[in-house]
Backbone bond lengths (Angstrom), bond angles and torsions (degrees), N, CA, C in turn:
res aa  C-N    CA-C-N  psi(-1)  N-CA   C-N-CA  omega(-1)  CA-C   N-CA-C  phi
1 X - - - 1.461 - - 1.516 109.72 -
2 X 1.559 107.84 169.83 1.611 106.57 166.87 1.374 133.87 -58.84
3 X 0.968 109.83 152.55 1.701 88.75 161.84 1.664 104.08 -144.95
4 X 1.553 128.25 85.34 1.501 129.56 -177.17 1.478 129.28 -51.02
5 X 0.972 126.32 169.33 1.713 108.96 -151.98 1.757 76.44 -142.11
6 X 1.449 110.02 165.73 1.770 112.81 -147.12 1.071 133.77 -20.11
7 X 1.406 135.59 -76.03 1.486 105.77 -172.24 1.155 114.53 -118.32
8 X 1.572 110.92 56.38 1.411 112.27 -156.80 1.621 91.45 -129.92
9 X 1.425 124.16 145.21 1.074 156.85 -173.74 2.156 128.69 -119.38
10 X 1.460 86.30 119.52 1.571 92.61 174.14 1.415 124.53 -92.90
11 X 1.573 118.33 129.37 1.534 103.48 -178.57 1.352 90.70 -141.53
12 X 1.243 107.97 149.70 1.697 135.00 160.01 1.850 115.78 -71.07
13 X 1.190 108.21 102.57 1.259 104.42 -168.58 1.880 114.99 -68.29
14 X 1.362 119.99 158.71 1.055 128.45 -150.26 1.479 98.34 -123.63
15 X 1.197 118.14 101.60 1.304 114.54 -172.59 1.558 126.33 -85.43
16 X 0.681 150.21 114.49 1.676 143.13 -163.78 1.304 95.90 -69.57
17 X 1.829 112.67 166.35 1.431 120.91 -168.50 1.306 95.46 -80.34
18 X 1.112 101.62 161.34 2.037 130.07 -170.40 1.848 85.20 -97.04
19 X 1.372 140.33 1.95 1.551 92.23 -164.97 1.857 84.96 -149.75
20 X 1.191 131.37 160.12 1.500 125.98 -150.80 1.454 82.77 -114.78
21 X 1.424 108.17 173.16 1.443 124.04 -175.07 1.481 126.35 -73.25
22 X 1.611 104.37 -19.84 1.363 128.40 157.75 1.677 115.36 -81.18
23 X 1.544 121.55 -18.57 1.936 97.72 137.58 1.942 57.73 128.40
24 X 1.170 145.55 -2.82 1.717 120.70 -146.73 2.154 86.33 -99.30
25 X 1.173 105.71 142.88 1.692 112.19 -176.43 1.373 88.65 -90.24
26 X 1.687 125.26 156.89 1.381 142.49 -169.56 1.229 92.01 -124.76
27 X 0.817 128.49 109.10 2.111 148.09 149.96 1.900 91.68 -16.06
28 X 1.031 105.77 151.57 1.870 107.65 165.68 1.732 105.31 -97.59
29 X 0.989 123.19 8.29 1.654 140.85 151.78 1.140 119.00 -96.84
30 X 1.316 132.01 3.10 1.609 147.38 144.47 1.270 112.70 -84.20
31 X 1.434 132.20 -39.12 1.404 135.22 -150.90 1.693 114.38 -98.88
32 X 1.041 99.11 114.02 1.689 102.62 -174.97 1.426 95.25 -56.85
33 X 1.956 115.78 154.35 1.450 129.09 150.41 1.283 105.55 -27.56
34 X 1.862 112.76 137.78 1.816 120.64 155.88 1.610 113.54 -63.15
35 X 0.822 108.80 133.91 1.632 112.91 164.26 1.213 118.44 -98.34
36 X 1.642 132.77 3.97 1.130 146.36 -156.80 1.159 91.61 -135.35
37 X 1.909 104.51 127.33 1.515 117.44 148.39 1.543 121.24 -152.16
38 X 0.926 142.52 173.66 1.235 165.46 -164.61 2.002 99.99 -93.22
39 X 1.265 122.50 124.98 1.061 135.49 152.08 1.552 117.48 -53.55
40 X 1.069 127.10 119.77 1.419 122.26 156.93 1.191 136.27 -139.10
41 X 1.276 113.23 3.99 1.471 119.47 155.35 1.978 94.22 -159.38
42 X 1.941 90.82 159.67 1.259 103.97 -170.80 1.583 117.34 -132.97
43 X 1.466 127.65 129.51 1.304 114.62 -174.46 1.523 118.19 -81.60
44 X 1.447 119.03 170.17 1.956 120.55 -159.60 1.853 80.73 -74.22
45 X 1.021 128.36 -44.76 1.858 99.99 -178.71 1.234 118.40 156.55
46 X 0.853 156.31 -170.06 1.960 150.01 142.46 1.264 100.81 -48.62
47 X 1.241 110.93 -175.31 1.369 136.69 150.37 1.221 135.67 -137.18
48 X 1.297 111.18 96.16 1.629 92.21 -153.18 1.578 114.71 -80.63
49 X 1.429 112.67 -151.14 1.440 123.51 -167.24 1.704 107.55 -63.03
50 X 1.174 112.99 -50.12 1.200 112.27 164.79 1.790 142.28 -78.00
51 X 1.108 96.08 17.97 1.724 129.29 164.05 1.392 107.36 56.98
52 X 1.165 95.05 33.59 1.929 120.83 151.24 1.550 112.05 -77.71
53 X 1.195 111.23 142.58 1.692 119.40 158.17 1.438 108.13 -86.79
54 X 1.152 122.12 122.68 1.622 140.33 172.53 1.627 96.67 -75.21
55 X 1.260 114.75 144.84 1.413 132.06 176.51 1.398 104.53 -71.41
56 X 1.636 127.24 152.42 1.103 125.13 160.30 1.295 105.86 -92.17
57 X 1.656 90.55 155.64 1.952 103.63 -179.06 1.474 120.99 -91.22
58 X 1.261 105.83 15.64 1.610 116.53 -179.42 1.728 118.08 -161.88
59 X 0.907 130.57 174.15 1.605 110.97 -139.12 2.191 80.45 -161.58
60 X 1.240 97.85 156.72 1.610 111.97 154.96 1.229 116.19 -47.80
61 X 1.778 112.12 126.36 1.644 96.42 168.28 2.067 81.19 119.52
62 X 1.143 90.42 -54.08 1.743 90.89 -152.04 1.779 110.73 -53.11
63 X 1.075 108.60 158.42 1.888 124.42 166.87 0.999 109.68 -99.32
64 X 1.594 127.00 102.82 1.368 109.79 150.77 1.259 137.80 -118.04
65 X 1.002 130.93 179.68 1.934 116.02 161.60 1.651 103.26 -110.12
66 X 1.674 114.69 122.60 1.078 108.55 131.64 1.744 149.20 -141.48
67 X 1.257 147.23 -142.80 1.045 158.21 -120.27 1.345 86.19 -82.62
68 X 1.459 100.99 142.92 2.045 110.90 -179.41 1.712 99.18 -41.73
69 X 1.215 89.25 -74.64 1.872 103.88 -161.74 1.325 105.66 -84.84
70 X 1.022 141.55 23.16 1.483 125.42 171.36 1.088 115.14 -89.71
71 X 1.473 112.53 171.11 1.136 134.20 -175.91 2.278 124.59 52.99
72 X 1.560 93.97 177.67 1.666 78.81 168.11 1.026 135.40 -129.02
73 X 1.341 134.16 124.17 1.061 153.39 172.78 1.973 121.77 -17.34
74 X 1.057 123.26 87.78 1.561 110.02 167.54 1.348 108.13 -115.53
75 X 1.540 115.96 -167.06 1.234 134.12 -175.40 1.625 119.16 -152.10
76 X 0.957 115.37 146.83 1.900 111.34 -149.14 1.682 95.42 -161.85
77 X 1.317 100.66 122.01 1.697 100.15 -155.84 1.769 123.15 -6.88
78 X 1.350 88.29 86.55 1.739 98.73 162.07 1.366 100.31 95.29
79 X 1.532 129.03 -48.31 1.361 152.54 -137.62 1.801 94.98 -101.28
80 X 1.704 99.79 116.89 1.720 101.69 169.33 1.312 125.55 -87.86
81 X 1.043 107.14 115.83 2.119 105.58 -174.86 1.375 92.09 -113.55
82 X 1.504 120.61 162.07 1.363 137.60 163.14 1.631 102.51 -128.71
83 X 1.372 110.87 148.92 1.194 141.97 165.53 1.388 121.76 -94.38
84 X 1.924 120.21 102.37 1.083 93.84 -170.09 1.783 102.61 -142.74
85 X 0.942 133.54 -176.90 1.878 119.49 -170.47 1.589 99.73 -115.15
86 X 1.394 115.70 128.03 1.101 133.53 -175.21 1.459 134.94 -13.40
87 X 1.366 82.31 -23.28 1.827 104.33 -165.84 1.763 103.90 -99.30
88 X 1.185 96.48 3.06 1.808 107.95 160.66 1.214 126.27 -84.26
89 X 1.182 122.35 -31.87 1.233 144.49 179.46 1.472 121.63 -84.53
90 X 1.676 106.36 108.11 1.229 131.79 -123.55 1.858 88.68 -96.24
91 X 1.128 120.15 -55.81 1.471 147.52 -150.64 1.288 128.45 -153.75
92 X 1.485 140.23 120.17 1.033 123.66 -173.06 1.998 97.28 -104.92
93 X 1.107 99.39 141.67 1.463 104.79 -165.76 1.873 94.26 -85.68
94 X 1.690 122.55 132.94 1.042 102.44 148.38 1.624 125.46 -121.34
């Protein structure tokens, strides 16, 4: 698995359904980027000026939405995660 290094954050992206409520399937060349993913691992934090670690604002487990283009994109048997730094992360969904 990952393991992110300061204030950077791993999530499993969350793909929205492929097919509309009227039954019709959406091409993945129709379908805008997810902005939604799943937390799954979390880095120890910043450090700020005074050479403290700042807490993170979201934890394993969590939903959030963030920023269109942030962060980067990998792949880890089959499964899409992005790598992205705290300050991407828009909303935590509850």
């Amino acid at each position: 698995m990952l393991k992110p290094l300061g204030d950077r954050i791993v999530i499993k992206v969350i793909e929205d359904t492929e097919q509309t409520s009227g039954g019709i399937f959406i091409p993945d060349s129709a379908k805008e980027k997810p902005q939604k993913g799943e937390v799954v691992a979390v880095g120890a934090g910043k450090i700020n000026d005074k050479g403290e670690r700042e807490p993170m604002d979201v934890k394993t487990g969590d939903t959030i939405l963030y920023a269109k283009y942030a962060g980067t994109d990998i792949k880890m048997d089959g499964v899409e995660y992005k790598i992205l730094s705290v300050k991407d992360a828009l909303a935590i969904i509850e």
